[in-house]
Residue frames as a rotation matrix with the C-alpha (Angstrom) as fourth column:
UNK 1
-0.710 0.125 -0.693 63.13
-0.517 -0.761 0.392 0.85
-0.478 0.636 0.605 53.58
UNK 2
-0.339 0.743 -0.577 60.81
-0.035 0.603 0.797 -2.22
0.940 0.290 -0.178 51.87
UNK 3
-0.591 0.483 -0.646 58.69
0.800 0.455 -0.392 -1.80
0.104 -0.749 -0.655 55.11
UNK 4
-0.342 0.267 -0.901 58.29
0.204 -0.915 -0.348 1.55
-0.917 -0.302 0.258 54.53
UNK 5
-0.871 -0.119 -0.476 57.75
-0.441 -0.237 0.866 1.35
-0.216 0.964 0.154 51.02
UNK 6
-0.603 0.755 -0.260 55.02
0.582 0.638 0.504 -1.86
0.546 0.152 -0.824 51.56
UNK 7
-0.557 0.458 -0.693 53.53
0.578 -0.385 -0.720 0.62
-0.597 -0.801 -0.050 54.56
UNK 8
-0.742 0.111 -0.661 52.81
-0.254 -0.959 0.124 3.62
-0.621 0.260 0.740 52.22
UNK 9
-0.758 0.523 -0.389 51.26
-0.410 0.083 0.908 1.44
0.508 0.848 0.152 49.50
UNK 10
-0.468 0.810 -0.353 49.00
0.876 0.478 -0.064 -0.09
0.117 -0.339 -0.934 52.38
UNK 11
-0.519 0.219 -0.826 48.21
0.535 -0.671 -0.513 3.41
-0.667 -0.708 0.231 53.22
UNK 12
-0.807 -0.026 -0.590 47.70
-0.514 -0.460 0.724 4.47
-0.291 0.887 0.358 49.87
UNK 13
-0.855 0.385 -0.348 45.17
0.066 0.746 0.662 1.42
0.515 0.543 -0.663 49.25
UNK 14
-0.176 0.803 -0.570 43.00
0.972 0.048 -0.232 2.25
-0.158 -0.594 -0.788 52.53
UNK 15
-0.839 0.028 -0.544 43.25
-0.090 -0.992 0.087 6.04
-0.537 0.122 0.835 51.30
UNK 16
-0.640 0.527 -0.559 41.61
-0.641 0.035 0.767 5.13
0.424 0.849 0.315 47.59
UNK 17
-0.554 0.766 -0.325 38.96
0.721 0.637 0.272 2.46
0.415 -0.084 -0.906 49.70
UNK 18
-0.575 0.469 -0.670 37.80
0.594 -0.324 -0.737 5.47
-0.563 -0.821 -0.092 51.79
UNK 19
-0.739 0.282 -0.612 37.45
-0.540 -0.791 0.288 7.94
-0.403 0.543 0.737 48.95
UNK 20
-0.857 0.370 -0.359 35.75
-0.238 0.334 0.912 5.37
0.458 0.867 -0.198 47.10
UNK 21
-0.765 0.227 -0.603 33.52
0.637 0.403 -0.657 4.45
0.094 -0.886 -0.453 50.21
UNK 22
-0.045 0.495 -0.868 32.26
0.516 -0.732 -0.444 8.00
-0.855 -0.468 -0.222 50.54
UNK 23
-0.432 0.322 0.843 30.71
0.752 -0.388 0.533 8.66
0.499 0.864 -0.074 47.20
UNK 24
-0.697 0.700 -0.155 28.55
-0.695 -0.713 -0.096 12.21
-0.178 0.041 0.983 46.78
UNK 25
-0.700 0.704 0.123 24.70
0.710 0.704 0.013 11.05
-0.078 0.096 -0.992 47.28
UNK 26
-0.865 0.491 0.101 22.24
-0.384 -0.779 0.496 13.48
0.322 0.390 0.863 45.37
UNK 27
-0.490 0.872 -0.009 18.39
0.678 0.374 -0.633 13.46
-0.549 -0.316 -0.774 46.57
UNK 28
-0.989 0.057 0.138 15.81
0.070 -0.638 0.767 14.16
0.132 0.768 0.627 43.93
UNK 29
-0.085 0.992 0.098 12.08
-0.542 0.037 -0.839 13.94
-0.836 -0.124 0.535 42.88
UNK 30
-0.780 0.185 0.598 11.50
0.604 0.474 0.641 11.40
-0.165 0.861 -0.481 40.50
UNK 31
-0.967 0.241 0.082 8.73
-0.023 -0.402 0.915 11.64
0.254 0.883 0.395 38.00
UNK 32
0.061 0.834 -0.549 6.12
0.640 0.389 0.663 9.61
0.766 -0.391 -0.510 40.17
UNK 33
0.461 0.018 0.887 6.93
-0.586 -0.745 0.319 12.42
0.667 -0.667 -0.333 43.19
UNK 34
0.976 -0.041 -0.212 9.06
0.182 0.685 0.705 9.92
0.116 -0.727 0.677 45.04
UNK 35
0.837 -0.535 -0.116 12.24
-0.516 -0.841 0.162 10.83
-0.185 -0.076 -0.980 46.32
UNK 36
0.688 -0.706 -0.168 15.53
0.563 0.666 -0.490 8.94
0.458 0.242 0.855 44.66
UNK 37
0.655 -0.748 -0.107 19.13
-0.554 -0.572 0.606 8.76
-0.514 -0.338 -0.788 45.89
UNK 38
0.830 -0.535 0.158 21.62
0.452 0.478 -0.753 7.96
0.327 0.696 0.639 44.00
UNK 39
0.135 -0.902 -0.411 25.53
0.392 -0.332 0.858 8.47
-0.910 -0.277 0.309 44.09
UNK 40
-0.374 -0.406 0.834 24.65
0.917 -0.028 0.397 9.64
-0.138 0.913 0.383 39.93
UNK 41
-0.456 0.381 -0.804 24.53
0.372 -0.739 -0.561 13.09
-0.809 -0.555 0.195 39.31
UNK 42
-0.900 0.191 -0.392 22.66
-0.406 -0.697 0.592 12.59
-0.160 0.692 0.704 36.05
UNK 43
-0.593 0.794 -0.133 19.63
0.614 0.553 0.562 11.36
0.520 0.252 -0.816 37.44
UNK 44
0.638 0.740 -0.212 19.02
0.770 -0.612 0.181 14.20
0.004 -0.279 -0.960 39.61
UNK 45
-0.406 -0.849 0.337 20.86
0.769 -0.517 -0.377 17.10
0.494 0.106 0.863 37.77
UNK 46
-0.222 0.189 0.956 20.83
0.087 -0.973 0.213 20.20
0.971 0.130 0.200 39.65
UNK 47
0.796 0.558 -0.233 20.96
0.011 0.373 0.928 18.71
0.605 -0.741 0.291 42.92
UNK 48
0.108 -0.882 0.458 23.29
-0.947 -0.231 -0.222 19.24
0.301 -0.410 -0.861 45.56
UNK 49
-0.599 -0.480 -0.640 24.82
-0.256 0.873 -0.415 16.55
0.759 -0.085 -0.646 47.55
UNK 50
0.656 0.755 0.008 23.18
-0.277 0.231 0.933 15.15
0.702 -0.614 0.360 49.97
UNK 51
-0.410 -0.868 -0.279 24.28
-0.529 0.476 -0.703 14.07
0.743 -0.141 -0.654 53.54
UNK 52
0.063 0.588 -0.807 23.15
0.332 0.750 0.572 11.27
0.941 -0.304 -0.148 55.08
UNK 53
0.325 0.322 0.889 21.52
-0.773 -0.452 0.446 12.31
0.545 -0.832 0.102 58.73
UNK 54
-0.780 -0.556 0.286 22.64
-0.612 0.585 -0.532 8.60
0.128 -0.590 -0.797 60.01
UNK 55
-0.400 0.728 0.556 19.07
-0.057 0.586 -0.808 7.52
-0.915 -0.355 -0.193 60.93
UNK 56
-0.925 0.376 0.050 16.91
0.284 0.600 0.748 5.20
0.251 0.706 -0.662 58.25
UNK 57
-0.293 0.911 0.291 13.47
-0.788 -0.058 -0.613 7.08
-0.541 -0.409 0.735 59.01
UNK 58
-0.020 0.597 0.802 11.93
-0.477 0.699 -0.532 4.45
-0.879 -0.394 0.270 56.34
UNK 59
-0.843 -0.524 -0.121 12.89
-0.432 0.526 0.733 1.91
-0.320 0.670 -0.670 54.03
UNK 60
0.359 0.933 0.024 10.31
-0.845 0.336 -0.415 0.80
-0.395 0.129 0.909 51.61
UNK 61
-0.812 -0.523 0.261 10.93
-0.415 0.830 0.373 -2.95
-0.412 0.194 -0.890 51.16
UNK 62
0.302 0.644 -0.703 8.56
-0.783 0.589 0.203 -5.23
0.545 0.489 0.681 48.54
UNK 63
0.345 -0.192 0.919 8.06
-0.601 0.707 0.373 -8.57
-0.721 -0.681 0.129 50.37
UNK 64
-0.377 -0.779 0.501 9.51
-0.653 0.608 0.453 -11.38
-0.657 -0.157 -0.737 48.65
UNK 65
0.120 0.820 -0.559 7.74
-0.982 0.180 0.053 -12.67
0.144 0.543 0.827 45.73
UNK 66
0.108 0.058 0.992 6.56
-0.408 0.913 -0.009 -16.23
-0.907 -0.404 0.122 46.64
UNK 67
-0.852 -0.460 -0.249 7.80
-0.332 0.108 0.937 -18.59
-0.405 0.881 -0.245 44.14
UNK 68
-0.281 0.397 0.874 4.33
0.851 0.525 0.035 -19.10
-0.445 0.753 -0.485 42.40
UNK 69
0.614 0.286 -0.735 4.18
-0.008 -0.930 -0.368 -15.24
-0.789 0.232 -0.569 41.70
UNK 70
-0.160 -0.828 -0.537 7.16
-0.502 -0.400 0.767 -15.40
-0.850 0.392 -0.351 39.65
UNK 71
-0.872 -0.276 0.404 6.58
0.350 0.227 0.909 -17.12
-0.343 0.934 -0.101 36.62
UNK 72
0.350 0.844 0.406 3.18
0.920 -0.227 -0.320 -16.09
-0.178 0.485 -0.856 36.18
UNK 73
0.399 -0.202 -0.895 5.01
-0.022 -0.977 0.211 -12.26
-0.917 -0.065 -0.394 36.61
UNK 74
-0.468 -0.883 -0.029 7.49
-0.446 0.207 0.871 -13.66
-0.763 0.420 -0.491 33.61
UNK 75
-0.154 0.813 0.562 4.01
0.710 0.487 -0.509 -15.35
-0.687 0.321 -0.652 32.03
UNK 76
0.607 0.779 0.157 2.72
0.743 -0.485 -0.462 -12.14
-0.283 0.397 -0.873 31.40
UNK 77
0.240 -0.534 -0.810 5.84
-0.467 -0.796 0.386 -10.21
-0.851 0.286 -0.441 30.40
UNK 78
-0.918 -0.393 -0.047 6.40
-0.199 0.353 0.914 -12.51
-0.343 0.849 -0.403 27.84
UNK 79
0.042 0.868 0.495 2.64
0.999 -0.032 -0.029 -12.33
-0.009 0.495 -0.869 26.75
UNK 80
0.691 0.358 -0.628 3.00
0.172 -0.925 -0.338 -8.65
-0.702 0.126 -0.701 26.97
UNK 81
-0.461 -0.769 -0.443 5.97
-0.421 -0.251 0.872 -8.80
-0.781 0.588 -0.208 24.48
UNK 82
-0.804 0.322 0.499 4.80
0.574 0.641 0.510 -11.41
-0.156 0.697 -0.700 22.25
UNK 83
0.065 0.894 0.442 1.61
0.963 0.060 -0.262 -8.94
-0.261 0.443 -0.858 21.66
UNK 84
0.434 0.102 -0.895 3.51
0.020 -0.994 -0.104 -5.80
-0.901 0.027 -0.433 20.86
UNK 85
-0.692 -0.632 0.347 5.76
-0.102 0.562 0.821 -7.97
-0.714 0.533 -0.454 18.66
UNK 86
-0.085 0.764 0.639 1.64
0.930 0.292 -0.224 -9.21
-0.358 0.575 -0.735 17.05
UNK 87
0.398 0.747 -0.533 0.99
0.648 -0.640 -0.412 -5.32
-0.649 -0.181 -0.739 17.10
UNK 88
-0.226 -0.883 -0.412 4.38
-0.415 -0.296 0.860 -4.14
-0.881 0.365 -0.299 15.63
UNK 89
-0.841 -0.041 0.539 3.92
0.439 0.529 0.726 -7.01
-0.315 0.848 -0.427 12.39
UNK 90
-0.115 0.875 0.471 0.31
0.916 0.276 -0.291 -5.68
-0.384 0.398 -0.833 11.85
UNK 91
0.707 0.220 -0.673 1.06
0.104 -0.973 -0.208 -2.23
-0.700 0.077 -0.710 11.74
UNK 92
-0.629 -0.730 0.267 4.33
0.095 0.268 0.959 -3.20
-0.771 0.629 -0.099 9.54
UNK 93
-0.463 0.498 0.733 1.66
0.691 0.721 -0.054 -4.65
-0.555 0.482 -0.678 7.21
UNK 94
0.381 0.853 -0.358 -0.26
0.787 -0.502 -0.358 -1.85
-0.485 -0.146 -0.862 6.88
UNK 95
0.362 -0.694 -0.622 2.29
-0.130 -0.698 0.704 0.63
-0.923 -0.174 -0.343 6.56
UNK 96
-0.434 -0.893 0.122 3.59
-0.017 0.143 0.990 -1.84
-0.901 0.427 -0.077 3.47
UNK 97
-0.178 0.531 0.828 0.12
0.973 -0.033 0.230 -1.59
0.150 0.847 -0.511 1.63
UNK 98
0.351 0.063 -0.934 0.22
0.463 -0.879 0.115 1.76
-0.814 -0.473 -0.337 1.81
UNK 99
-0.115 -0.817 -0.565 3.59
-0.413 -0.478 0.775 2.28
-0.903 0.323 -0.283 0.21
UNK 100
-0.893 -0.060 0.446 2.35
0.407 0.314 0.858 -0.03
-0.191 0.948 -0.256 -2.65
UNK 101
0.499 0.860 0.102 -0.76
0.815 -0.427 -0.393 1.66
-0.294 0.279 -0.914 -3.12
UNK 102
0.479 -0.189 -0.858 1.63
-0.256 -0.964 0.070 4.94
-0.840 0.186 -0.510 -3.58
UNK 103
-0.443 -0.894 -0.066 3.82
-0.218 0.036 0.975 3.37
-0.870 0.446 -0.211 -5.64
UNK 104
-0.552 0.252 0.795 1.26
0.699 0.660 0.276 1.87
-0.455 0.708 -0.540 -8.14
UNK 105
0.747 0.458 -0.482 -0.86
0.275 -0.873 -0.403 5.24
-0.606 0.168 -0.778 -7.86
UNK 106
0.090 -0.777 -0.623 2.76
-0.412 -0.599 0.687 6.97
-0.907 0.195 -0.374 -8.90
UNK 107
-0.968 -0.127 0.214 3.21
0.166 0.315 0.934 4.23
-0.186 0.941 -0.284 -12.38
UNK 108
0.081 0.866 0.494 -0.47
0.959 0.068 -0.277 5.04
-0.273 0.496 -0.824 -13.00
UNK 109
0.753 0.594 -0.281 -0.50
0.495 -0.794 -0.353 8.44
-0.433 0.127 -0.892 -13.02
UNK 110
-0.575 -0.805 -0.144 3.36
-0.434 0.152 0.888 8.68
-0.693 0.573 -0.437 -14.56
UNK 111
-0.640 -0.166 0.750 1.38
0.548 0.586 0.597 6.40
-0.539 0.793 -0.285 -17.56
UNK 112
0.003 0.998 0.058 -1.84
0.826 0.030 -0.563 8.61
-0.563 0.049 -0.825 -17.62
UNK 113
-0.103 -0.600 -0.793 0.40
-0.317 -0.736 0.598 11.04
-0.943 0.314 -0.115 -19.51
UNK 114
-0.788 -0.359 -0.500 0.79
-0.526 -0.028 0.850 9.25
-0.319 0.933 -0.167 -22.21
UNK 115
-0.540 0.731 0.418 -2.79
0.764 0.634 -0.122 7.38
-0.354 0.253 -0.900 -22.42
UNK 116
0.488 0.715 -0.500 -4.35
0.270 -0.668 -0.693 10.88
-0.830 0.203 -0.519 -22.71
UNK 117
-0.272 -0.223 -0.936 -2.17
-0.838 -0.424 0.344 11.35
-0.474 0.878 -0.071 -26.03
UNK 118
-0.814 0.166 0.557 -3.90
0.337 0.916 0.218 8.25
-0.474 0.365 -0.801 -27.44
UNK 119
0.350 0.912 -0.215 -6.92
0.414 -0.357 -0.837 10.54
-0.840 0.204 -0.503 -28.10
UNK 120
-0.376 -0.441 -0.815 -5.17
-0.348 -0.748 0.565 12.00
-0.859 0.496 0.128 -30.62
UNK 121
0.693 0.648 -0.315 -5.24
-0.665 0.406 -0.627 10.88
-0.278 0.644 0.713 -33.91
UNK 122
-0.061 -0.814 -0.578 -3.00
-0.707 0.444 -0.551 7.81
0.705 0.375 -0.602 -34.77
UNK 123
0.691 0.711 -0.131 -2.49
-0.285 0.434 0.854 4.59
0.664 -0.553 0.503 -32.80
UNK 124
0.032 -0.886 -0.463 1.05
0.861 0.260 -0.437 5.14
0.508 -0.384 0.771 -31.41
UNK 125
0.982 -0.183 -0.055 2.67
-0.082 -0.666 0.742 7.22
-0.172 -0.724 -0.668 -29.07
UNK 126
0.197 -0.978 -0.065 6.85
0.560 0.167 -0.811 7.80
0.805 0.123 0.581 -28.86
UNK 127
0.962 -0.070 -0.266 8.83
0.240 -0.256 0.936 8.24
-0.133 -0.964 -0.230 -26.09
UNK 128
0.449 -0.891 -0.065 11.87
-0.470 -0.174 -0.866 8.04
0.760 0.420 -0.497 -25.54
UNK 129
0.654 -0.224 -0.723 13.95
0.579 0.763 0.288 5.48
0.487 -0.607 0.629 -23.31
UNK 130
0.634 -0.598 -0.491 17.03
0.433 -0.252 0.866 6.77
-0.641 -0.761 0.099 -20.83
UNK 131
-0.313 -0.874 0.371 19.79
0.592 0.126 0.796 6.54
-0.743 0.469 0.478 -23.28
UNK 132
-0.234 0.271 -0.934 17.48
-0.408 -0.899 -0.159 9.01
-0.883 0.344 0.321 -25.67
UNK 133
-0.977 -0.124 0.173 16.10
0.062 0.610 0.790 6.39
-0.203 0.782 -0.589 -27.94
UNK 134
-0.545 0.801 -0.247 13.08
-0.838 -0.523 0.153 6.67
-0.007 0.290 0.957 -29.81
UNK 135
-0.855 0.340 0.392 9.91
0.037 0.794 -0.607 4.39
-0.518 -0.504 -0.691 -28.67
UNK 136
-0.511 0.858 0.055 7.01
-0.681 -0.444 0.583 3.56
0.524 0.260 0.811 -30.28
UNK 137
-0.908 0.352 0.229 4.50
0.010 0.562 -0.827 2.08
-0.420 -0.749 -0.513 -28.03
UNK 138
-0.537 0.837 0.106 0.78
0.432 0.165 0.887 0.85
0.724 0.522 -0.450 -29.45
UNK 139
-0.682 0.534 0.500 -1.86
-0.370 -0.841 0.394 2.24
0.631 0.084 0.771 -27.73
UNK 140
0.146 0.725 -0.673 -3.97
-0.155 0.689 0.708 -0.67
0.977 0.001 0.213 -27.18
UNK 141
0.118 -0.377 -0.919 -1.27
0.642 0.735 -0.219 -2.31
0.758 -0.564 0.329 -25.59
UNK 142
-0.750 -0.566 0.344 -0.79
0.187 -0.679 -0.710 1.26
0.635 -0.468 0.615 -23.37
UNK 143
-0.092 0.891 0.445 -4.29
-0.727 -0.366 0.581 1.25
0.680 -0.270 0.681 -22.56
UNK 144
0.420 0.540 -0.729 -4.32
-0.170 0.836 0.522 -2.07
0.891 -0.095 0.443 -21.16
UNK 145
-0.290 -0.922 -0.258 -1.68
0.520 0.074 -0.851 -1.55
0.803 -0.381 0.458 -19.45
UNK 146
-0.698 0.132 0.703 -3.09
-0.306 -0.944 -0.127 1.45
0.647 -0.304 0.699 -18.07
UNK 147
0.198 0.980 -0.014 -6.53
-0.759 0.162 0.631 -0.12
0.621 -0.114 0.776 -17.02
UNK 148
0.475 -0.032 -0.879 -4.66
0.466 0.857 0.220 -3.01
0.747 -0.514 0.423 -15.11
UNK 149
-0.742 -0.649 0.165 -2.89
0.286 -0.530 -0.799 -0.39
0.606 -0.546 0.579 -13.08
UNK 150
-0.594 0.567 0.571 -6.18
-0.467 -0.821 0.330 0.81
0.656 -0.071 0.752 -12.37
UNK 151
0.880 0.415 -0.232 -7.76
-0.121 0.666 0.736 -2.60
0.460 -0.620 0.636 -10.91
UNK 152
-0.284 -0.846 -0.451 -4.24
0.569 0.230 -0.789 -2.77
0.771 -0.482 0.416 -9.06
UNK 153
-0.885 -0.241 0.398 -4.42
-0.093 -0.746 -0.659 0.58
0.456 -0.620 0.638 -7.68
UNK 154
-0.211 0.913 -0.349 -8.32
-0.483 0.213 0.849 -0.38
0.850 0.348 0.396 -7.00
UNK 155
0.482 0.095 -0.871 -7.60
0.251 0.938 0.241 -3.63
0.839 -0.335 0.428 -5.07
UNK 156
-0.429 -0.839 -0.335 -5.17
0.573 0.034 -0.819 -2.05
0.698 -0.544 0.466 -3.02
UNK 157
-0.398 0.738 0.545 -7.64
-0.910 -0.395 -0.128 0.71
0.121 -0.547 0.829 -1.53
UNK 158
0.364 0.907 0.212 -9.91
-0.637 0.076 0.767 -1.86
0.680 -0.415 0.605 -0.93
UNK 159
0.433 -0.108 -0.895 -7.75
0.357 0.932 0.060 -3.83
0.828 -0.345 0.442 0.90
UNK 160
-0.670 -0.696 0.256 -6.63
0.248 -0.535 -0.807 -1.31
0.699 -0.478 0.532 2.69
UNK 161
-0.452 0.754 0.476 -10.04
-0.872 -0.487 -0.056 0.01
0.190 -0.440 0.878 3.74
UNK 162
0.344 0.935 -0.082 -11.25
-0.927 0.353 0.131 -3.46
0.151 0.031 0.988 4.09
UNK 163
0.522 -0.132 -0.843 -9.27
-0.202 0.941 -0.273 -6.41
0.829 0.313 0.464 3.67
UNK 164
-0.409 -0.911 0.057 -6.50
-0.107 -0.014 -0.994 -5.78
0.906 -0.413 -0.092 6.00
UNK 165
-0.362 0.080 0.929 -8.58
-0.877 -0.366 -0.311 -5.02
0.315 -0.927 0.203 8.83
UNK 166
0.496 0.864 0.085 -10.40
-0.861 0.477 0.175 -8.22
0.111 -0.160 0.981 8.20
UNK 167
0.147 -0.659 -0.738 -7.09
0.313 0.739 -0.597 -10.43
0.938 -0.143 0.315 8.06
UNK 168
-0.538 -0.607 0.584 -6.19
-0.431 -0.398 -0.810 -8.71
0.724 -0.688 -0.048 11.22
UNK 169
-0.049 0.736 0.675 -9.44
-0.996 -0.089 0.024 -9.61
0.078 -0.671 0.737 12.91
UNK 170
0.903 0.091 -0.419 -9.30
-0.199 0.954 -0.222 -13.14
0.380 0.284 0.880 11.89
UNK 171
0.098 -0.861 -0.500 -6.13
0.129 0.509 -0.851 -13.35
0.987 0.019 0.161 13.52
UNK 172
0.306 0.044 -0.951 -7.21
0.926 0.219 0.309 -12.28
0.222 -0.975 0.026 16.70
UNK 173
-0.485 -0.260 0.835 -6.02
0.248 -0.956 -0.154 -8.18
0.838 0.133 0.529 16.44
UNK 174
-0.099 0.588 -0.803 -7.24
0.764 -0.472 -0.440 -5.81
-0.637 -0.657 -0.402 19.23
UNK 175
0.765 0.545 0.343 -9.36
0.636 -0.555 -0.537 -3.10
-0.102 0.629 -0.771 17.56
UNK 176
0.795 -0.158 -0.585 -6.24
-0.330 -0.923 -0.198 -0.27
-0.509 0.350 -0.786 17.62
UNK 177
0.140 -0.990 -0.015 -3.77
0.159 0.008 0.987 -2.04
-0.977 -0.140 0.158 16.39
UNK 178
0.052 -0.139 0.989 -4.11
0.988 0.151 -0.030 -0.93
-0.145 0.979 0.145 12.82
UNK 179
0.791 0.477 -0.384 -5.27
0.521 -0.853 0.013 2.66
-0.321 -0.210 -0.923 13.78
């Protein structure tokens, strides 16, 4: 009976190597018009199985890459990272004088409220804080305020339209990466 028991579980083990042996093999079109098999049927859904005719009509093989091909291949993938990585930070850059140019636009024109009630008569203004307190704020000191927002918001366009493109270039940028 433990011969027959040790028999079945060999039988059982060469059962689950065959099944596993004889996967389903799907033939597709790739994207490039070349034809893929695979044994996955979500790379070519909507395919049937395939079955293999027996004969290899032709087997495209890449020769062997000789061993001074390879690091230069590994050269230039790490130079092709290391400049999307240059291209990524510059466009970062950009992207962050932007958002302060909005943001500085947004406290100017959020102050330009209350600079146009300076025309009034008097030299104060009153707000009011969160909590629903009463402000008085000088004028002068609102104006100045106001007017340094303005050479902020100023500087920041021109560095956008100018500066940035010229730090970029001075570092060695290619012409789209700011685009």
């Amino acid at each position: 009976m433990r011969i027959a028991g040790s028999g079945l579980t060999a039988v059982l083990a060469v059962a689950v190597l065959a099944g596993a042996a004889h996967a389903e093999l799907f033939r597709c079109k790739g994207p490039d018009g070349k034809t893929i098999f695979t044994d996955q049927k979500k790379v070519c859904p909507g395919a049937d199985p395939s079955e293999p005719a027996g004969v290899v009509h032709r087997a495209d093989t890449a020769a062997p890459p000789d061993a001074a091909s390879v690091p230069a291949a590994r050269e230039s993938d790490a130079h092709a990272k290391m400049e999307a990585a240059a291209e990524a930070q510059w466009k970062h850059k950009k992207l962050d004088a932007e958002r302060h140019l909005a943001e500085i636009r947004a406290r100017r024109d959020a102050m330009a409220k209350f600079v146009s009630h300076c025309n009034r008569p008097g030299r104060y203004v009153t707000t009011r804080d969160d909590a629903g307190i009463q402000q008085v704020v000088n004028c002068s000191d609102l104006k100045q305020q106001f007017d340094e927002l303005e050479t902020q918001v100023a500087a920041a366009r021109d560095y956008l339209a100018t500066g940035l493109a010229e730090e970029c270039r001075r570092a060695g940028c290619l012409p789209g990466w700011l685009r």
